[in-house]
N, C-alpha and C positions, 0 to 999 in steps of 0.2 A: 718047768715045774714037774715035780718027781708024781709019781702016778697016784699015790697015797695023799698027798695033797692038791692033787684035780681031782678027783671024786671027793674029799672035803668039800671042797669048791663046787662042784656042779653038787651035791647034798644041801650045802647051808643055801645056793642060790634056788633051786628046787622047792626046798621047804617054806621058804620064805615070797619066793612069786607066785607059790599055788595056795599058800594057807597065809597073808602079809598081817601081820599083827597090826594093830590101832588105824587098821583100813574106815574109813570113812567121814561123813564132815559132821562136826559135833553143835549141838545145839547154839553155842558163845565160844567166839573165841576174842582173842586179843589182837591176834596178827596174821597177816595172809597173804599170799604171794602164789601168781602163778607161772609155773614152767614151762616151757616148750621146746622142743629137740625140730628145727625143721628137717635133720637130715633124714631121722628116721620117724618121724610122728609122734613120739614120748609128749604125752602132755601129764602135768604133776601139778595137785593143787593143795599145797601145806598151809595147814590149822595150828596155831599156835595158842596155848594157853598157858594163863600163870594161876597158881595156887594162889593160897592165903601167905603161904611160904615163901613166894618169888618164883616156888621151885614149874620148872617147867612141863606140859604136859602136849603131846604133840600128837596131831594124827594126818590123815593125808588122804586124797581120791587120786586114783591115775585110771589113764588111760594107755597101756602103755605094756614094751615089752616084759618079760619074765626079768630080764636084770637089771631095770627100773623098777619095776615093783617090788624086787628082794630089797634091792638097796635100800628103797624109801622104807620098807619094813623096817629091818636090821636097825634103819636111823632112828627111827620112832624106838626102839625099845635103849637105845644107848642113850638118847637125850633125854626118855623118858626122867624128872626126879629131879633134873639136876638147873642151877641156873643157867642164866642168859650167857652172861660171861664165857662158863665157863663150856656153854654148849657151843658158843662161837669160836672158844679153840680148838674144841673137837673137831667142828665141819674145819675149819681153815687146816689142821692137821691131816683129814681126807682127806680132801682137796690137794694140799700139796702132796701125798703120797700117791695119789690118784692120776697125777698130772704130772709131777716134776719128779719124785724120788720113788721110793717104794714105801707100802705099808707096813710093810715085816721091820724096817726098823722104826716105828714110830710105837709110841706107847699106849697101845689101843689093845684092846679086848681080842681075845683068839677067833670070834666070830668075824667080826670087821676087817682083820686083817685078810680074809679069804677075797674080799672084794680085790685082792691086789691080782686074780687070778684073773680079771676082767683083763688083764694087759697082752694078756696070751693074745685077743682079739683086739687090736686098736681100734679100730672103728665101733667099737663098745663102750669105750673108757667115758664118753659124754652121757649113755646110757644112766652108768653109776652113780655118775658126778651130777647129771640133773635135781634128785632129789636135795641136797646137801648145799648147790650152788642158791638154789629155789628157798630153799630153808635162812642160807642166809642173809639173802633180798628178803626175808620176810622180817626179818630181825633188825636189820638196818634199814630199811626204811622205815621202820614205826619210831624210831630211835631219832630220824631225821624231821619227821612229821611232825614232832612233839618241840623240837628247837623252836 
């Protein structure tokens, strides 16, 4: 990673594990799921809610390093808005850029693809991927529940 985009990288992860957007558990939600990393302690607990619209509205509690709590950030504001659907190919698209390919070619926002700097450290990359994995155990099980 060229040095202009690792200070990106530690900026967007920085900003985001000391100040995480939609931090907290909201009075109603719909859906819930919690996470846990035993290798390093990451525990994540994603709030799911739907509008009148479908459209989805998400926040999250961690317990947890700085590049778990960017990431759950960072995820809360992309899923923010948008459907179920369509927020289940976003995480399935992390996920696999996170785990199997890279994020720089996938068609994600200039913010989210910094998370692919988490690679630099592998013993990291489950950090990232907790919130996102957590989010979509929360989404498919409610989906299974209701069968």
């Amino acid at each position: 990673m060229d040095k202009k985009l690792q200070l990106l990288y530690q900026s967007t992860i920085l900003e985001h594990g000391q100040d995480p957007r939609n931090f907290g558990k909201p009075d109603r939600y719909d859906e819930f799921a919690e996470g846990f990393n035993p290798l390093c302690g990451d525990k994540v607990n994603i709030y799911c809610k739907y509008n009148f619209n479908l459209e989805l509205e998400i926040t999250f509690e961690s317990v947890s390093c700085v590049i778990c709590t960017a990431s759950a950030s960072l995820m809360t504001t992309e899923l923010g808005g948008i459907s179920k659907g369509k927020a289940i190919e976003l995480i399935d698209a992390v996920l696999d850029g996170l785990h199997c390919s890279t994020l720089n070619q996938k068609p994600l926002s200039k913010q989210l693809t910094m998370l692919d700097g988490v690679k630099e450290f592998p013993s990291r990359i489950q950090c990232a991927a907790l919130p996102w994995a957590t989010t979509r155990k929360a989404m498919i099980e409610s989906e299974t529940r209701l069968e």
